[in-house]
Every structure is written in structure tokens, then in C-alpha cells.
C-alpha positions as CSV (number, residue, x, y, z in Angstrom):
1,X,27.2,-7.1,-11.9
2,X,28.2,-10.0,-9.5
3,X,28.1,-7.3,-6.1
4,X,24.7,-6.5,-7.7
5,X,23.5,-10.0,-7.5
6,X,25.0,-10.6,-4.2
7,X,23.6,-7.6,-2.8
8,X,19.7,-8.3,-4.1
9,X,20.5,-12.3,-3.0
10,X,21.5,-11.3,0.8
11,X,18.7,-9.0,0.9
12,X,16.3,-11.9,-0.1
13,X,18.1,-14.2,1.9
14,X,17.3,-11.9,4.9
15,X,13.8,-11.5,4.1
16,X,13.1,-15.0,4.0
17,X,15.0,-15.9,7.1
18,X,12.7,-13.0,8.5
19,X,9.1,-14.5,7.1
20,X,10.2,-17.9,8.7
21,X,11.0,-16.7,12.0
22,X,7.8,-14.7,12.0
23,X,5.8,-17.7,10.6
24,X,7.5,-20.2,13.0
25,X,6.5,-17.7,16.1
26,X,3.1,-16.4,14.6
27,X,4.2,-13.0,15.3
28,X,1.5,-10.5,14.2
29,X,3.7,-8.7,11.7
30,X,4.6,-9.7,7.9
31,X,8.1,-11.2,7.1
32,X,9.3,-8.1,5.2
33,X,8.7,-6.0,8.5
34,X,10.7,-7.9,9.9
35,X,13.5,-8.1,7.5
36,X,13.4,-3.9,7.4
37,X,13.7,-3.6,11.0
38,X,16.5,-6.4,11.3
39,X,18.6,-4.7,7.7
40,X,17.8,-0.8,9.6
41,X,19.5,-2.1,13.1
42,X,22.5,-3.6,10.9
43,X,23.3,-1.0,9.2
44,X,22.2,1.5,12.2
45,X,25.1,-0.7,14.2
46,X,27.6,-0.4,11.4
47,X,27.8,-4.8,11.3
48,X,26.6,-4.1,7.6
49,X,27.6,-0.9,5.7
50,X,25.8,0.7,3.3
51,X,27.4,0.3,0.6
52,X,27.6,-3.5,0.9
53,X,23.8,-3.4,-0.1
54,X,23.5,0.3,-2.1
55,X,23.6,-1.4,-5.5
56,X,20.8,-3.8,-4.7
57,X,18.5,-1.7,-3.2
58,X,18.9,0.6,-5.9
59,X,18.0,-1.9,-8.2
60,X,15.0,-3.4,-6.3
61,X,13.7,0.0,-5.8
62,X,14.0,0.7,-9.7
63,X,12.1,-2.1,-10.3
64,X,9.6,-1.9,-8.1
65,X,7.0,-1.2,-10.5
66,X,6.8,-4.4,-11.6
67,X,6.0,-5.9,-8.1
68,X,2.5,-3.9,-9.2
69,X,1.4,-5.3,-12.0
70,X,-0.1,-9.0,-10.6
71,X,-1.8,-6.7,-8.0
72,X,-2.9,-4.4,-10.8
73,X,-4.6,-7.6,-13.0
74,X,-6.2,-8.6,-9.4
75,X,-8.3,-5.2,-9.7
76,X,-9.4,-5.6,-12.7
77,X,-10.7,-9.5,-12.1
78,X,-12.7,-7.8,-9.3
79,X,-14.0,-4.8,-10.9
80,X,-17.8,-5.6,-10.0
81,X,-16.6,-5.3,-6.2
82,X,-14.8,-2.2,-7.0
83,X,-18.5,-0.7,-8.5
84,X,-20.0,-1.2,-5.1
85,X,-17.1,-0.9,-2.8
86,X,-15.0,1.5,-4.2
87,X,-15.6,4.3,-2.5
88,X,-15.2,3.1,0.5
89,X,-12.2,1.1,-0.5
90,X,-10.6,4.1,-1.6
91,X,-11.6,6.3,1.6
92,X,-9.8,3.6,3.8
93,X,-6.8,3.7,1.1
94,X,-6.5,7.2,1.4
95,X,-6.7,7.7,5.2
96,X,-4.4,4.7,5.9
97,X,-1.9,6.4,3.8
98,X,-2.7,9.7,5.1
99,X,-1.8,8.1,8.7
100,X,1.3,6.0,7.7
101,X,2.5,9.8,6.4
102,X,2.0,11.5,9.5
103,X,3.4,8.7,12.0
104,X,6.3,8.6,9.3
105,X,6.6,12.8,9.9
106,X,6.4,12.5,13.3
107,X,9.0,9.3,14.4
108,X,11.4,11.3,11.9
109,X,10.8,14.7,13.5
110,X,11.1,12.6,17.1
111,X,14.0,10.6,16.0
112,X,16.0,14.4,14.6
113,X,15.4,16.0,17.8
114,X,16.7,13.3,19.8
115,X,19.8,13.5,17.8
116,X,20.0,17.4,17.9
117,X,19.3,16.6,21.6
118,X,22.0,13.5,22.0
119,X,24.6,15.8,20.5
120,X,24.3,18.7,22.5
């Protein structure tokens, strides 16, 4: 229970030393981008293993549902906007995921055939 806590504390700790920076620079990214890219080369440089922050992500991940709810009670305050907007709102919803999927596909298939490539 306590690596648990310590785990979900460093990876707050992270994220907020992240949102500062990027505040303090008015970088054109959010905090948590930040944090991901700066956990990902830590644990892509073996400084931080990955089992020093398994537990925790686990848990943060497992309970990522409730992240959703005050977002879910902001949609239904604005449900008259949602009547006239929504299908556009849920046209740009579907093609921004649509894209976030396929650059996703493509840096991974990119990123496995420079490995493949690296190895040879």
C-alpha cells in the first residue's frame, strides 16, 4: 500500500513540476504532455524502472473513470449548445480521434521498424 502511494505521489509530483515549467515558459503544450514525455524518456533511459511506478499507474488507470464524471455533469449543464452544435461537435470529436489513432499507428509502426532496423 505505501509503494502504491509513493508511486501515484511521484507521478503527481512530476506532473506538477511539468505544468509549472510549461506555465513558467508558456510553452504551447499542457503540463501532463509534458510530464508523459519526461516519465517515457526516464524510463526509456532506465534512470526510473518500471516497476518503481507499475503499481501506481495501474491504479490511476483503474480509476480513470472517475476523472470523467465532472466533465460528464459539464455536458449536461450545456445541453441547449449540444441541440445546435452537436453534430458538429461530435464530427470534430470523431475525426480528431480518428487522427490521434492513425499518427498513434504510424509513430509505433515507424518506431518498430527502426528497432527491427537498429538490430539488424
Amino acid at each position: 500500500m505505501v509503494a502504491l502511494i509513493v508511486q501515484v505521489a511521484l507521478l503527481a509530483m512530476v506532473w506538477f513540476a511539468c505544468d509549472t515549467v510549461v506555465r513558467a515558459l508558456h510553452l504551447p503544450i499542457p503540463g501532463s504532455v509534458g510530464a508523459l514525455a519526461l516519465v517515457l524518456a526516464l524510463l526509456a533511459m532506465r534512470v526510473v524502472p518500471e516497476t518503481s511506478l507499475r503499481r501506481g499507474a495501474d491504479w490511476l488507470l483503474a480509476d480513470m473513470l472517475l476523472f470523467f464524471i465532472p466533465a460528464v455533469m459539464a455536458v449536461w449543464e450545456h445541453l441547449p449548445l449540444l441541440r445546435s452544435e452537436g453534430l458538429r461537435i461530435v464530427v470534430a470529436i470523431v475525426l480528431g480521434t480518428v487522427m490521434v489513432m492513425a499518427t498513434t499507428a504510424g509513430l509505433v509502426d515507424l518506431a518498430f521498424r527502426w528497432k527491427q532496423h537498429r538490430a539488424r
